[in-house]
PyMOL commands that place a pseudoatom at each C-alpha (Angstrom):
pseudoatom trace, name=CA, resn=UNK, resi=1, chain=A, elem=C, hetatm=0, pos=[17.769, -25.356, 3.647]
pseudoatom trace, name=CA, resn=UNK, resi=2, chain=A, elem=C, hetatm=0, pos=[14.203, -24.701, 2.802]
pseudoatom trace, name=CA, resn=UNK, resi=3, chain=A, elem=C, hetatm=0, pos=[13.050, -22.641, 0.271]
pseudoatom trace, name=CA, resn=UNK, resi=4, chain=A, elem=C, hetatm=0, pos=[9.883, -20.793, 1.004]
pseudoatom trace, name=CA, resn=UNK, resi=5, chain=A, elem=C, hetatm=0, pos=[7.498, -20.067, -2.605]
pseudoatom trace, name=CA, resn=UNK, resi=6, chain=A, elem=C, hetatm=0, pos=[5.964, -16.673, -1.967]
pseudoatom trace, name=CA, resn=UNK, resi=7, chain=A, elem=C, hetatm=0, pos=[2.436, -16.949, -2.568]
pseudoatom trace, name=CA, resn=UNK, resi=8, chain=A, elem=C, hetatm=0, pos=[0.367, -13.901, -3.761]
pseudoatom trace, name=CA, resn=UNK, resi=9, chain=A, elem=C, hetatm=0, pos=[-2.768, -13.660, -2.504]
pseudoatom trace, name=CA, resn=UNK, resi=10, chain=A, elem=C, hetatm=0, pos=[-5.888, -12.207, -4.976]
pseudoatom trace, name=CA, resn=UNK, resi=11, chain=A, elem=C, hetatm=0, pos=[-6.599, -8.804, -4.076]
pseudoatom trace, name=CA, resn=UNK, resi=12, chain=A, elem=C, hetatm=0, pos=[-10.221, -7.598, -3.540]
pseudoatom trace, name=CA, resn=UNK, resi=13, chain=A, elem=C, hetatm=0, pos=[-11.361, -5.743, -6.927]
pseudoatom trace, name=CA, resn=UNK, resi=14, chain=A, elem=C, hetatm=0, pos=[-12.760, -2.900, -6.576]
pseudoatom trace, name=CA, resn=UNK, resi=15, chain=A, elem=C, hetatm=0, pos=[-16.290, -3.670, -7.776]
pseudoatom trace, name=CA, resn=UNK, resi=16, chain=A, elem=C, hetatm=0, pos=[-18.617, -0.659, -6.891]
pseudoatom trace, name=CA, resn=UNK, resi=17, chain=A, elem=C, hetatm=0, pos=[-17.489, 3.131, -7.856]
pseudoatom trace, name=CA, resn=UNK, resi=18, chain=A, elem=C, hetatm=0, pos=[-20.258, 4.354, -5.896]
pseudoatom trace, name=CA, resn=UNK, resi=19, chain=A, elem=C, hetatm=0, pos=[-21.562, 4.289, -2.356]
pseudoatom trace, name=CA, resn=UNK, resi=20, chain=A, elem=C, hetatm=0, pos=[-22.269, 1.009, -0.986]
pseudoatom trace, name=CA, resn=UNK, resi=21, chain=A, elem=C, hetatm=0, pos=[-24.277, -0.949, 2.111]
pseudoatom trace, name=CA, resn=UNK, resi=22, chain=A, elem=C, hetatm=0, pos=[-23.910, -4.290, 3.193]
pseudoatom trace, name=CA, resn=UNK, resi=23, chain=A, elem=C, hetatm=0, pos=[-26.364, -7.172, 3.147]
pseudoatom trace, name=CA, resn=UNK, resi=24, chain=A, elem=C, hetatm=0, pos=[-26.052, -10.491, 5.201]
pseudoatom trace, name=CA, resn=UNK, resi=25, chain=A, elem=C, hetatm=0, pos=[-28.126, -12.337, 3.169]
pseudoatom trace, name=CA, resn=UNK, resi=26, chain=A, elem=C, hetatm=0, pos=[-29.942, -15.775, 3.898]
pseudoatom trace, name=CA, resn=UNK, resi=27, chain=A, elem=C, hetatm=0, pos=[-30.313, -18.355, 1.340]
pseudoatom trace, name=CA, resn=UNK, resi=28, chain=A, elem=C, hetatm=0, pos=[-30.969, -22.271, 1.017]
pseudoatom trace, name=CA, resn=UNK, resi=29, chain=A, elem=C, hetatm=0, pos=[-27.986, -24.586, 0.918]
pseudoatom trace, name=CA, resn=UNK, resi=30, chain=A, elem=C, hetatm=0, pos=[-29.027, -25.460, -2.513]
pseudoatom trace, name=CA, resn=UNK, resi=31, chain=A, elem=C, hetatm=0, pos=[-29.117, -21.819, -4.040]
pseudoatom trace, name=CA, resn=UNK, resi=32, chain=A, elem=C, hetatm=0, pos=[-25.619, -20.942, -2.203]
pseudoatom trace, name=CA, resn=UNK, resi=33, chain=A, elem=C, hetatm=0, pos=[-24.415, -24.117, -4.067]
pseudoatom trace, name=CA, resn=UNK, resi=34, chain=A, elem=C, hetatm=0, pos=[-25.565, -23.169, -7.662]
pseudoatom trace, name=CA, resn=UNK, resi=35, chain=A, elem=C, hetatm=0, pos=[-24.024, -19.466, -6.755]
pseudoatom trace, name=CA, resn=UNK, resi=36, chain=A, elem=C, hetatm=0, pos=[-20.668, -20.929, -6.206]
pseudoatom trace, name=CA, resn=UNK, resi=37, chain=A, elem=C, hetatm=0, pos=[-20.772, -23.498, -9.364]
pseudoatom trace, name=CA, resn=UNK, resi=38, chain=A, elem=C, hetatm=0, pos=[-21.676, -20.459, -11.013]
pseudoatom trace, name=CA, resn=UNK, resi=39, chain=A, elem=C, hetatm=0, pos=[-18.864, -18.248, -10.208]
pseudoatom trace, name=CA, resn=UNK, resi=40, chain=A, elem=C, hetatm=0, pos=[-16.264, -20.671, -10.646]
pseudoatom trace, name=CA, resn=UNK, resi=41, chain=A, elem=C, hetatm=0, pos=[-17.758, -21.546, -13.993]
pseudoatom trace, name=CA, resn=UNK, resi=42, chain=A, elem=C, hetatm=0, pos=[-17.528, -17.546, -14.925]
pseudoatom trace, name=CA, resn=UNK, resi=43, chain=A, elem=C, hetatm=0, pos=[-14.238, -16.981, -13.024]
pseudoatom trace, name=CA, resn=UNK, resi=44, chain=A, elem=C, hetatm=0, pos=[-12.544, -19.769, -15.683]
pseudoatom trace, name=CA, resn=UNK, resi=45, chain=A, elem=C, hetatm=0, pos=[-14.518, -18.438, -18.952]
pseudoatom trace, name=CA, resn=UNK, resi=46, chain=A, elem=C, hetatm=0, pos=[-14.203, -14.645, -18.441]
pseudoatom trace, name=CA, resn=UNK, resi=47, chain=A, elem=C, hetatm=0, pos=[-10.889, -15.364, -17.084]
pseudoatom trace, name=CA, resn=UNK, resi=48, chain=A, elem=C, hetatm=0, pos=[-11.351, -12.469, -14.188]
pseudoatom trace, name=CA, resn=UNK, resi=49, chain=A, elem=C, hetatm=0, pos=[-12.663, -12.753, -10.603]
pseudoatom trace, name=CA, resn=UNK, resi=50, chain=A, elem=C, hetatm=0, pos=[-16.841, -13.294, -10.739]
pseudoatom trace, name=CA, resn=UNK, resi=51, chain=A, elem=C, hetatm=0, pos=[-17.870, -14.169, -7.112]
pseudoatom trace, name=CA, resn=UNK, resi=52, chain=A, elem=C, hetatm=0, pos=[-21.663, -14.848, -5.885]
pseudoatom trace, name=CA, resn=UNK, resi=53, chain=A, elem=C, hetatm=0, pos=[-21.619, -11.556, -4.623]
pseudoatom trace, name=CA, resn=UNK, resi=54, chain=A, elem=C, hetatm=0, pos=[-21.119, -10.121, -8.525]
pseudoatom trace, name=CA, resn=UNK, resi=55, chain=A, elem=C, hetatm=0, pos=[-24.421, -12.414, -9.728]
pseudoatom trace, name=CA, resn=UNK, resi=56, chain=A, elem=C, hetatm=0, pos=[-26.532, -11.617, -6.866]
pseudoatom trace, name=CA, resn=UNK, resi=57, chain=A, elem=C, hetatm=0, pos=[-26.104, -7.897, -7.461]
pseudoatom trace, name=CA, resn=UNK, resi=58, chain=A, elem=C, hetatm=0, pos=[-26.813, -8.482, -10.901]
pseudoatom trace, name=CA, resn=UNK, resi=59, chain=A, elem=C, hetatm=0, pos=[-29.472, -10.199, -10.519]
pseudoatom trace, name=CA, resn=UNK, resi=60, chain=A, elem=C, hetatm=0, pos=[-31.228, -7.521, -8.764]
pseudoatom trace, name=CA, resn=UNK, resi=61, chain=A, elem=C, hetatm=0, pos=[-30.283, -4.988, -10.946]
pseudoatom trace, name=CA, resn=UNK, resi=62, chain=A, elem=C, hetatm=0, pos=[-32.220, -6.771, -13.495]
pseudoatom trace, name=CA, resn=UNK, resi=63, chain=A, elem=C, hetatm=0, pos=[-35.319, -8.456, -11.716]
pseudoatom trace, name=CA, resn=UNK, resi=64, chain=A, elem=C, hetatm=0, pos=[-36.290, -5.921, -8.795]
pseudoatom trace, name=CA, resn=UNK, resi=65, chain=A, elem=C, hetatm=0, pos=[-39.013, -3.768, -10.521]
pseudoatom trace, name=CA, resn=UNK, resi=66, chain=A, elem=C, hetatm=0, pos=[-40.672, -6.878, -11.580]
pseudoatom trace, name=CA, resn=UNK, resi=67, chain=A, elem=C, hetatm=0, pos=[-40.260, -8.604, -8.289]
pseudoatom trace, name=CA, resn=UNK, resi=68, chain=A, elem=C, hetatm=0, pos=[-41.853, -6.080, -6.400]
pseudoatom trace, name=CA, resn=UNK, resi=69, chain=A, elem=C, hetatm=0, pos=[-44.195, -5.106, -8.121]
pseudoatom trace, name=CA, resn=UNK, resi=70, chain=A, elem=C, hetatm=0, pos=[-45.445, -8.872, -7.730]
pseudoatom trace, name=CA, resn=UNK, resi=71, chain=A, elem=C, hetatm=0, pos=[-45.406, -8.853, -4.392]
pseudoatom trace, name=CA, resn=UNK, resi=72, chain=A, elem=C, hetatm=0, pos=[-47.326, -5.781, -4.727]
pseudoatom trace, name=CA, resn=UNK, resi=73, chain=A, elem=C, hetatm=0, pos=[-49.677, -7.336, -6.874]
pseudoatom trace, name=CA, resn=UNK, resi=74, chain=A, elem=C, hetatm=0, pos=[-49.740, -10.669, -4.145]
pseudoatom trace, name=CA, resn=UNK, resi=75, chain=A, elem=C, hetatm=0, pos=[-50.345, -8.360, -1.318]
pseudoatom trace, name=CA, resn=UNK, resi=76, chain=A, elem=C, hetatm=0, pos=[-53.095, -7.019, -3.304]
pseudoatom trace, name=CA, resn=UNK, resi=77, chain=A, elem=C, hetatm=0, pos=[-54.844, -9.635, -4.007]
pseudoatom trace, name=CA, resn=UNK, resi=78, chain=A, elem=C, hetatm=0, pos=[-54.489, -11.313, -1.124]
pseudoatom trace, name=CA, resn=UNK, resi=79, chain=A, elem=C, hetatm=0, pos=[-56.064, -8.091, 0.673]
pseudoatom trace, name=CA, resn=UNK, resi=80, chain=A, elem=C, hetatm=0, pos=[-58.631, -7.569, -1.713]
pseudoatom trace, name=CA, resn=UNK, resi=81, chain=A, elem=C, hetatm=0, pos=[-59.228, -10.779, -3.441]
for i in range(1, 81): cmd.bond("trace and resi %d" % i, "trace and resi %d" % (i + 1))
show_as sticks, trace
zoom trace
């Protein structure tokens, strides 16, 4: 007789509490491979699910004033320059 171990998959956290919109997103090999080191390496220190999803979002949160306002700035001088 076999026994069968019941494996339990890892839900899907809940991660947003408000609305949300998805994003397919296209990135270089390179940056998708630094994304994934990265969330295994925070998965095992924080001891909780980070994905690539988690540090992209964050990421943004953090850098998207500045980031368009240079490409503001670019298109500007670019126009005008």
């Amino acid at each position: 007789m076999i026994f069968m171990e019941k494996v339990r998959a890892m839900t899907r956290p809940t991660k947003l509490a408000s609305a949300t919109k998805n994003y397919n997103l296209l990135m270089r090999q390179r940056t998708w491979e630094i994304l994934s080191r990265k969330s295994d390496e925070l998965t095992h220190i924080t001891n909780q699910q980070v994905s690539a999803a988690d540090i992209i979002r964050l990421c943004i949160d953090m850098h998207m004033e500045k980031t368009c306002d240079e490409i503001e700035r670019r298109f500007r001088a670019q126009r005008y320059g």
